[in-house]
C-alpha positions in Angstrom: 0.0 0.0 0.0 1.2 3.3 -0.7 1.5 6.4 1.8 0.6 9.6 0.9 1.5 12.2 3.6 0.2 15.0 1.8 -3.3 14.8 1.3 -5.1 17.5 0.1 -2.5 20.3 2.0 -3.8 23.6 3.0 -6.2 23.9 0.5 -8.5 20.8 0.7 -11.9 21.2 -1.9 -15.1 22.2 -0.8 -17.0 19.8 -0.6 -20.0 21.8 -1.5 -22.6 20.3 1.0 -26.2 20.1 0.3 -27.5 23.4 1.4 -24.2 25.1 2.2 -23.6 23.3 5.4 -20.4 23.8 7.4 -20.2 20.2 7.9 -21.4 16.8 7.4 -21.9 14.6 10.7 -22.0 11.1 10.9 -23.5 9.2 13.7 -22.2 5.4 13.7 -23.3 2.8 15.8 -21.0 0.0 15.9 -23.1 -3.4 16.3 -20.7 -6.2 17.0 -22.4 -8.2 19.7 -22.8 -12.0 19.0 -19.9 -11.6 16.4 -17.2 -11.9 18.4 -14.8 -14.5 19.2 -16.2 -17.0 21.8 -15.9 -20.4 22.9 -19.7 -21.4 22.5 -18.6 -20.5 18.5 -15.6 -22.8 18.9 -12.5 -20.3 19.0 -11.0 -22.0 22.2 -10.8 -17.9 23.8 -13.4 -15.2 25.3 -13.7 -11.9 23.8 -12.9 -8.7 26.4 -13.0 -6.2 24.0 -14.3 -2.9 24.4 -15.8 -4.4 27.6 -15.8 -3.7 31.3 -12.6 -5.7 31.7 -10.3 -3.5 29.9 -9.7 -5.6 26.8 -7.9 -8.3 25.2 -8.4 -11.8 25.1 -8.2 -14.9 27.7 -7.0 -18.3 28.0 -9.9 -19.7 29.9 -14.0 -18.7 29.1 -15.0 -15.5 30.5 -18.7 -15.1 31.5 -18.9 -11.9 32.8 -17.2 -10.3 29.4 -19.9 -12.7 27.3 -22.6 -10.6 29.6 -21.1 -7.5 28.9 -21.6 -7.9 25.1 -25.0 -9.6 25.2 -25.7 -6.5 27.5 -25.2 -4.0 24.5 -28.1 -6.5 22.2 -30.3 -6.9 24.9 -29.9 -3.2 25.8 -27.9 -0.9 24.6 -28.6 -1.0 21.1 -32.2 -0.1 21.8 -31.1 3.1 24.3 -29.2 4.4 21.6 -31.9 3.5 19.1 -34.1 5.5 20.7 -32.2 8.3 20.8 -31.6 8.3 17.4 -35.0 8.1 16.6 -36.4 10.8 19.5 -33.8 13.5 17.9 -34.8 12.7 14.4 -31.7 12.1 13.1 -30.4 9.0 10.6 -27.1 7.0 11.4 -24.9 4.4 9.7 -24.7 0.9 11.4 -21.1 -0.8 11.1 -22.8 -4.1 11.4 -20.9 -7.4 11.6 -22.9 -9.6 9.7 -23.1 -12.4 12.0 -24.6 -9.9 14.9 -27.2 -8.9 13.0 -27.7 -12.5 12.1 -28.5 -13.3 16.0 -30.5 -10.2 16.6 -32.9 -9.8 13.7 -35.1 -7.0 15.9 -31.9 -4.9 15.4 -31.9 -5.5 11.7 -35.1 -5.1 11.1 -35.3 -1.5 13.2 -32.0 -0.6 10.4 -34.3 -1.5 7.5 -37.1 0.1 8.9 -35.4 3.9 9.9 -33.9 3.7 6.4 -30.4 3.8 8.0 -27.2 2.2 6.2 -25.0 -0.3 6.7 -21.1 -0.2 6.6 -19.8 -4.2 6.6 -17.9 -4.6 9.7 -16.9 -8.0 8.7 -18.6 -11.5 8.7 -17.4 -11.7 12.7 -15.9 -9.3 14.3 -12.5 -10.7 13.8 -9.2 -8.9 12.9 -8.8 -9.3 9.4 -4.8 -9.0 9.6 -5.1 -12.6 10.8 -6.7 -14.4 7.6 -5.1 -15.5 4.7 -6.3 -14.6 1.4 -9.1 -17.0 0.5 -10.3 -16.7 4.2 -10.4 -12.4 3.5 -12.2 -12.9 0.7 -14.5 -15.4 2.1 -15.5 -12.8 5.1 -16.2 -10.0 2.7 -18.4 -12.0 0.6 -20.1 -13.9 3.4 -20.7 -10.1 5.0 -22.3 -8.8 2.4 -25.0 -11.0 1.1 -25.5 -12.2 4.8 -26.1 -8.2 5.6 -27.8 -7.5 2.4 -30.6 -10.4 3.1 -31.5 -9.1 6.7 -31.0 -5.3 5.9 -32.7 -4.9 2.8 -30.1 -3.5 1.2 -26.2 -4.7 0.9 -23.8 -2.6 2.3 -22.3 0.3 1.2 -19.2 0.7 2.8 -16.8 -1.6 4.2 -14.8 -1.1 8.1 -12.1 -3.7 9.2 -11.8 -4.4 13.1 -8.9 -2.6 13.9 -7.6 -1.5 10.5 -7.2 -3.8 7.4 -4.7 -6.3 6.0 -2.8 -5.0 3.3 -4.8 -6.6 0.7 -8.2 -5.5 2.3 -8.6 -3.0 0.1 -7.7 -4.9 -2.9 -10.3 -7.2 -2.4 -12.9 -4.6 -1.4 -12.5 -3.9 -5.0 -12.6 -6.6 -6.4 -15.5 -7.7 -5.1 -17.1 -4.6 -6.9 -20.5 -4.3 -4.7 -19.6 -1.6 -2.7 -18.8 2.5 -3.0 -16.5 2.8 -0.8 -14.3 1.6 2.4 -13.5 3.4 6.1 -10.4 1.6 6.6 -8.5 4.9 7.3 -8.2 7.5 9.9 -6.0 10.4 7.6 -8.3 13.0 6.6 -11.4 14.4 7.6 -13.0 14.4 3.8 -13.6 11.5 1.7 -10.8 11.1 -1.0 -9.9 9.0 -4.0 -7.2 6.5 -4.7 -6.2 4.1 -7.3 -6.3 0.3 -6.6 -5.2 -2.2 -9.1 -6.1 0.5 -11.5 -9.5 2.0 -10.7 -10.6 4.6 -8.6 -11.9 3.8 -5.4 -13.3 6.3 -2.6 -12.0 6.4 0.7 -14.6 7.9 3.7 -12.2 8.3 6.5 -13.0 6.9 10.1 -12.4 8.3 13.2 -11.0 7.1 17.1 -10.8 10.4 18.3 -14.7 11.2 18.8 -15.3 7.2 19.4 -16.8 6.0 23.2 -13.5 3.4 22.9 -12.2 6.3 25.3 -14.6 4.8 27.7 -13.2 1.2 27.5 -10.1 2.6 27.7 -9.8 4.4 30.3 -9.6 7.8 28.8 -12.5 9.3 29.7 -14.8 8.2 32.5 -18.3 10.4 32.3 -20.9 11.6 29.8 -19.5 15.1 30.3 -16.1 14.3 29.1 -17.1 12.4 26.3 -19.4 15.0 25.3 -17.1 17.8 26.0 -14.8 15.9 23.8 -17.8 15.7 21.4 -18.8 19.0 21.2 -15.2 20.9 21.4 -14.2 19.0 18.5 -17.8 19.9 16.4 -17.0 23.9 17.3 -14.1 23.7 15.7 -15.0 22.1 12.5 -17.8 24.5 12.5 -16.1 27.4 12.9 -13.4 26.6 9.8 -16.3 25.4 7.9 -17.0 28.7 7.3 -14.5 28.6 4.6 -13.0 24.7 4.8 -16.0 22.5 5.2 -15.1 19.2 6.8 -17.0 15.7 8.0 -17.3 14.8 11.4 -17.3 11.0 12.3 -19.1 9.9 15.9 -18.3 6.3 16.7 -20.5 4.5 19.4 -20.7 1.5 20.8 -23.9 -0.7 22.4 -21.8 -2.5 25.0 -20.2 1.2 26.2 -22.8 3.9 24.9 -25.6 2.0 25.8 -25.3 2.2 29.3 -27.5 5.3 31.3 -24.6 7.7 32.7 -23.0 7.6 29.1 -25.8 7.7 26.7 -26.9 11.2 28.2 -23.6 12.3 26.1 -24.9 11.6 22.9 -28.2 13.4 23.8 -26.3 16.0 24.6 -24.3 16.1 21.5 -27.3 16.5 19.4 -29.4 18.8 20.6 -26.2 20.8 20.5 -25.8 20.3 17.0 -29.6 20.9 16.2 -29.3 24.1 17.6 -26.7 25.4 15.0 -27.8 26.2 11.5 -26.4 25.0 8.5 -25.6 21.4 9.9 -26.0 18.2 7.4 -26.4 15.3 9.6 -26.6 12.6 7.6 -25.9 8.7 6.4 -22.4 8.0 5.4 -23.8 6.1 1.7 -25.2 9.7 1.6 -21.7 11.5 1.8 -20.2 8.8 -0.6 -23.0 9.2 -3.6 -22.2 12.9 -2.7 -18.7 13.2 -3.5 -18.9 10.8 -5.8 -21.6 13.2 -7.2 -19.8 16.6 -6.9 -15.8 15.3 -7.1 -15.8 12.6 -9.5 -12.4 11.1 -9.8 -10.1 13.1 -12.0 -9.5 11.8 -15.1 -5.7 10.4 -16.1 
């Protein structure tokens, strides 16, 4: 893969935003729960993840980190569901097929609030691990499996912490989707060229992501949302003349609890107060740019 630590300098495009907004926010809701590694799924190790625990992996099976993430698709999908839906607002679901597979409630809520799905992988499993024929085994299997309970196949593609080196080859190749989040570099969607074509790239973010949370980074609603809203003034105020994308990455199993939920609340009447704000889907950005900044010819 090549590096480009240019980008678009000090003069990235405008990207022209439906009604002149400053910025375009993204509200993602990470659904993993069910789709992790487990030993009632036969991987011999318990997924701590983003949990309670502090993360990583264990020799020996681990019921209280299983609760944690059947916690978030019992009930912590539905609290942030319903804050969604109570501020109006549409979101993009990085769904792991195989948790949406186990919950179809949760699928059929996506289908039925007309948000969109970015595959987060068949399981949520670190692709860095597969070989090639199991990579392109998972992206297949993610989509159509995603596609039949969603009502529509995903747009995007997200790895589990970042991509093997050939993710994005085989993103490609596979040729049913518009675009993948497997970077963190910018804060506008960009083109590159893989194996020859163009492909569009809608950057990601950890820095507004409740991962602080499991991490030990932040530790109440108001700090998250602090975090949250500091960063949106910001990109507000340059988007006055350098319009930018905002990425807000949740998850059920940390979000979805009570004292953290209120953040995201929070965060959006904030952002409803302000004019000229696009909240929106992310397949919305991508047939957006895709719409105003077409790749440039050879």
């Amino acid at each position: 893969m090549q590096r480009d630590f240019i980008g678009y300098g000090p003069n990235p495009p405008d990207p022209r935003w439906p009604g002149g907004a400053r910025i375009a926010v993204n509200i993602v809701v990470n659904y993993e729960e069910g789709s992790e590694e487990s030993y009632p799924d036969g991987d011999g190790l318990s997924e701590g993840g983003l949990t309670e625990g502090g993360g990583g992996s264990f020799s020996s099976r681990d019921l209280g980190a299983e609760s944690m993430f059947e916690y978030g698709s019992r009930v912590g999908v539905w609290r942030l569901f319903r804050l969604l839906r109570e501020a109006d607002v549409p979101a993009t679901i990085f769904g792991c097929a195989q948790a949406l597979k186990r919950n179809p409630q949760v699928a059929d809520t996506i289908r039925q609030n007309h948000w969109d799905v970015c595959a987060h992988g068949d399981r949520w499993l670190r692709h860095q691990s597969f070989d090639e024929t199991e990579e392109r085994q998972a992206i297949s299997q993610a989509f159509e499996v995603i596609g039949g309970l969603c009502g529509d196949t995903p747009a995007g593609w997200y790895c589990r912490y970042a991509p093997s080196e050939r993710t994005r080859s085989l993103i490609v190749e596979h040729g049913g989707f518009l675009y993948d989040s497997d970077s963190y570099a910018d804060e506008l969607p960009y083109w590159t060229k893989v194996d020859g074509q163009d492909h569009l790239v809608i950057p990601y973010s950890l820095a507004q992501n409740d991962g602080k949370f499991a991490r030990g980074n932040v530790a109440t609603a108001g700090q998250f949302y602090e975090i949250l809203r500091d960063s949106f003034d910001i990109l507000y105020e340059e988007g006055e003349t350098h319009p930018k994308m905002m990425s807000v990455g949740l998850h059920c199993r940390l979000m979805g609890h009570p004292g953290r939920a209120l953040a995201l609340r929070q965060f959006l009447s904030h952002i409803q107060s302000l004019p000229n704000v696009w909240i929106c889907r992310r397949v919305d950005i991508a047939r957006h740019w895709m719409s105003e900044h077409p790749p440039e010819p050879e």
